[in-house]
matplotlib code that plots the C-alpha trace (Angstrom):
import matplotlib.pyplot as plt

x = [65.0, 68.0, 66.0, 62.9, 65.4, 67.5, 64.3, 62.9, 65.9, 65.9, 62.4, 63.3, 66.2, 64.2, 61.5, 64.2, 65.6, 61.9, 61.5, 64.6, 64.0, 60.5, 58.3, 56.6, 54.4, 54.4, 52.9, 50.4, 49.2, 49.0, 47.6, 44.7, 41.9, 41.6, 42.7, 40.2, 37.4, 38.9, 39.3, 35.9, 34.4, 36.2, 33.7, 36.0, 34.4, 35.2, 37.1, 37.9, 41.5, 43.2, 46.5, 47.6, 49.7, 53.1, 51.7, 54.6, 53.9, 51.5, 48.5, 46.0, 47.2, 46.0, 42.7, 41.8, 43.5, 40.8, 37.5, 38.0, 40.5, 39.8, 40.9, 43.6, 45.4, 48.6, 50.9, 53.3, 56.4, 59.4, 61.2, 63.0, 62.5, 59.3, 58.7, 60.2, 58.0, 55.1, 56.0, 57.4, 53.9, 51.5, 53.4, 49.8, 48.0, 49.1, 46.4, 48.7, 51.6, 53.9, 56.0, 59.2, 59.6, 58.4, 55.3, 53.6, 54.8, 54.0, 54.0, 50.9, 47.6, 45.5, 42.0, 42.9, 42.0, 38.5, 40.2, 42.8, 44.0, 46.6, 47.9, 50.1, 52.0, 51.1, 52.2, 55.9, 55.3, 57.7, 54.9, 51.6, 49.1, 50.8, 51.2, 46.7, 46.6, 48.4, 46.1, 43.2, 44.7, 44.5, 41.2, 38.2, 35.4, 33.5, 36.5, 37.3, 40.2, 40.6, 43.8, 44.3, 46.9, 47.9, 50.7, 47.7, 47.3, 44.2, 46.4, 49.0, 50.5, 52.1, 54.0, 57.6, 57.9, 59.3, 61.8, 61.9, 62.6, 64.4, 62.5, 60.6, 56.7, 53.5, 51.6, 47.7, 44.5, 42.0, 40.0, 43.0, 43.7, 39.9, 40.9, 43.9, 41.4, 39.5, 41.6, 42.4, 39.3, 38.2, 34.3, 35.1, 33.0, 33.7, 36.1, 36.3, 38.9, 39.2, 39.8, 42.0, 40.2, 40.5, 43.2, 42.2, 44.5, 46.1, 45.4, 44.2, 46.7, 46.2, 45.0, 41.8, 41.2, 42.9, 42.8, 43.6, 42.1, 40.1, 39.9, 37.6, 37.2, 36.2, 36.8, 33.8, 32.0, 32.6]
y = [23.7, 22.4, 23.8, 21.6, 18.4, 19.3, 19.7, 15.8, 14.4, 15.8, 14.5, 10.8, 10.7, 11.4, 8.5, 6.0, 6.5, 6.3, 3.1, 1.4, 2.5, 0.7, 3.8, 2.9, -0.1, 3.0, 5.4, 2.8, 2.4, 5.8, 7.1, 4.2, 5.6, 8.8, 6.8, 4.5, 6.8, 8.8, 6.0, 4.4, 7.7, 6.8, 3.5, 1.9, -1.1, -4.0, -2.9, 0.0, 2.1, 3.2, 5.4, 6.1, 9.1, 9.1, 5.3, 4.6, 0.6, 0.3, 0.0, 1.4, -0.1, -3.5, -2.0, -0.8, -4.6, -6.3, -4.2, -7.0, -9.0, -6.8, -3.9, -2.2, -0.6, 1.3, 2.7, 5.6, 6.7, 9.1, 6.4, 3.6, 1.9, 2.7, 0.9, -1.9, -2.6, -2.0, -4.4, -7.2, -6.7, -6.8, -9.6, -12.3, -9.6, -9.7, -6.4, -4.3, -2.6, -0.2, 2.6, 4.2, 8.0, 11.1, 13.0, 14.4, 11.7, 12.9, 8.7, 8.0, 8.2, 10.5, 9.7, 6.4, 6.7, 6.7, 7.0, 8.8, 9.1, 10.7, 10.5, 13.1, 13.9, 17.1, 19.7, 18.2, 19.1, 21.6, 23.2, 22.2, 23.7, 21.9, 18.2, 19.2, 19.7, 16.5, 14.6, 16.2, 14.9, 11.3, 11.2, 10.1, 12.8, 12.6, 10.8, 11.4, 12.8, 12.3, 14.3, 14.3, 16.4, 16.8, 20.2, 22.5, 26.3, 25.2, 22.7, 24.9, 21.5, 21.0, 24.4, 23.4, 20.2, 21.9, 23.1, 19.5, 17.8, 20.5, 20.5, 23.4, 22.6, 24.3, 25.5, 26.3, 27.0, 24.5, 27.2, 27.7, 24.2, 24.0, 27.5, 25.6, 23.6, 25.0, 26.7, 24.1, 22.8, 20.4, 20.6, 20.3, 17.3, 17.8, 19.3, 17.4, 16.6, 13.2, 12.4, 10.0, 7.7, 8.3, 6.1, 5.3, 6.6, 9.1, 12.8, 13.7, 15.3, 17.4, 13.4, 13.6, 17.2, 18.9, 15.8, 14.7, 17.8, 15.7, 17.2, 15.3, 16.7, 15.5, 15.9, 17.5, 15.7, 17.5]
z = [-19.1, -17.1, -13.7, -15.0, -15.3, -12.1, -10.5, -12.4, -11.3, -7.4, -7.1, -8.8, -6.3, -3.3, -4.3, -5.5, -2.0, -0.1, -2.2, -1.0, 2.6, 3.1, 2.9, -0.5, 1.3, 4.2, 2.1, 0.8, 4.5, 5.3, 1.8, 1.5, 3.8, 1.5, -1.6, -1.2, -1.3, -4.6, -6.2, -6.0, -7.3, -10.7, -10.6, -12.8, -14.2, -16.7, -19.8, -19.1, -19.2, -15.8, -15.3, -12.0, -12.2, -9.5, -8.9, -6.2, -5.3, -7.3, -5.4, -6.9, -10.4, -8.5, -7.4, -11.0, -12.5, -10.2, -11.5, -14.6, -16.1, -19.4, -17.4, -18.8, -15.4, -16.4, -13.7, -14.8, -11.8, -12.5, -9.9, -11.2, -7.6, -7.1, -10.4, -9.6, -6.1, -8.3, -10.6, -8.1, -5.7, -9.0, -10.5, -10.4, -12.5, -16.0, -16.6, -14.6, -16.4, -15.3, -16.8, -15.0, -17.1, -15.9, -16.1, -18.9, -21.1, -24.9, -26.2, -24.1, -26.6, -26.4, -25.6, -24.1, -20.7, -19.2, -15.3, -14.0, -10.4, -8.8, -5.1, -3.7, -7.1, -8.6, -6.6, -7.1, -10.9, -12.4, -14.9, -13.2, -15.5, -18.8, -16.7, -16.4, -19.9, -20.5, -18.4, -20.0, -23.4, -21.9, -20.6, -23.1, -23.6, -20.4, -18.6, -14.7, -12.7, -9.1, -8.2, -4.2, -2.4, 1.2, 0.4, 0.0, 1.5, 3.9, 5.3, 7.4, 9.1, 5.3, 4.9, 5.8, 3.6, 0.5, 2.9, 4.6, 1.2, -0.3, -3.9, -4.6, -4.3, -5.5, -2.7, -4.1, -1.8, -2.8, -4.9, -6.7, -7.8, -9.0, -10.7, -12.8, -13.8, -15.2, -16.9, -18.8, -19.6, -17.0, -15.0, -11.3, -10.4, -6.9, -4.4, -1.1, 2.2, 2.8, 6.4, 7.8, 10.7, 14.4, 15.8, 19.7, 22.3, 19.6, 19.3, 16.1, 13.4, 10.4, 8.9, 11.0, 11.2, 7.5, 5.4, 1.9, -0.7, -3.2, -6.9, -8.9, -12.6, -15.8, -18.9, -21.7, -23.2, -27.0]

ax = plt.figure().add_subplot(projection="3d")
ax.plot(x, y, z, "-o")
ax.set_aspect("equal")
plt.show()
């Protein structure tokens, strides 16, 4: 247990410090061509319940707020600074709320949520197939996951970043994150790499040729 909170506690200090520096709004330019695409395949839609997972600025808390003003959009961040430029940029949406604790977070209802997203968050999670159950608990019978993830096996360019960062990091092939699942309990909608554009004049990196590994599951509908 004190590994689990040394290890919460490395990763809130490294995205409190990436929120003070700028790279929050950075990682909201750089994320957003395979976010985009994720999130639209949640179709979320007039009063419905949305919790972005690791939500950073808050972005995609905005996108869900503006499907409806009877949207329920819920942002969730172990960083107390990422929290706050979420808040601060989402501040002429009263549907947007935000939550600074770590994930799973046992107070969240379950059954509550038709969409869930998550950008770039899992793999930093100490016990990945319990934080999958948790999210399973959240969704509604028949309610979608879109869980997208650039430190994946396929994607060799992403090896040294645990060793960059210096947090430990799960490191799954794509089969095996459809695997854990599964395992679960959730049907894989759809595995997919979303690719980052072609930027003229620039040789194309992992972005353009790797991309962003797309997990899109749902919950059964019992």
């Amino acid at each position: 247990m004190t590994n689990e909170r040394e290890h919460v506690e490395a990763v809130r200090g490294l995205f409190d410090e990436w929120a003070g520096n700028g790279r929050a709004e950075g990682m909201e330019t750089g994320h957003t061509p395979m976010a985009r695409p994720a999130f639209d395949r949640l179709n979320v839609t007039s009063g419905q319940t949305y919790l972005d997972i690791g939500c950073g600025n808050g972005y995609t808390v905005r996108w869900a707020a503006e499907a409806g003003s009877d949207v329920q959009a819920i942002g969730i961040d172990v960083s107390e600074g990422m929290v706050d430029r979420a808040r601060t940029l989402s501040s002429a949406l009263p549907n947007c709320r935000f939550i600074n604790a770590p994930f799973p977070l046992p107070i969240l209802k379950a059954q509550a949520f038709d969409a869930v997203f998550s950008m770039e968050v899992f793999y930093y999670l100490p016990n990945l197939p319990w934080a999958l159950m948790s999210t399973l608990r959240l969704l509604k019978p028949g309610g979608l996951f879109a869980c997208i993830v650039d430190f994946y096996e396929e994607n060799t360019a992403s090896h040294g970043w645990s060793e960059d960062i210096g947090i430990n990091l799960n490191l799954l092939s794509s089969e095996k994150w459809r695997q854990v699942m599964e395992e679960v309990g959730f049907e894989i909608v759809e595995q997919a790499r979303l690719l980052a554009p072609t930027v003229k004049g620039q040789e194309p990196d992992w972005r353009q040729t790797e991309g962003s590994l797309l997990t899109l599951a749902r919950r059964p509908i019992e």
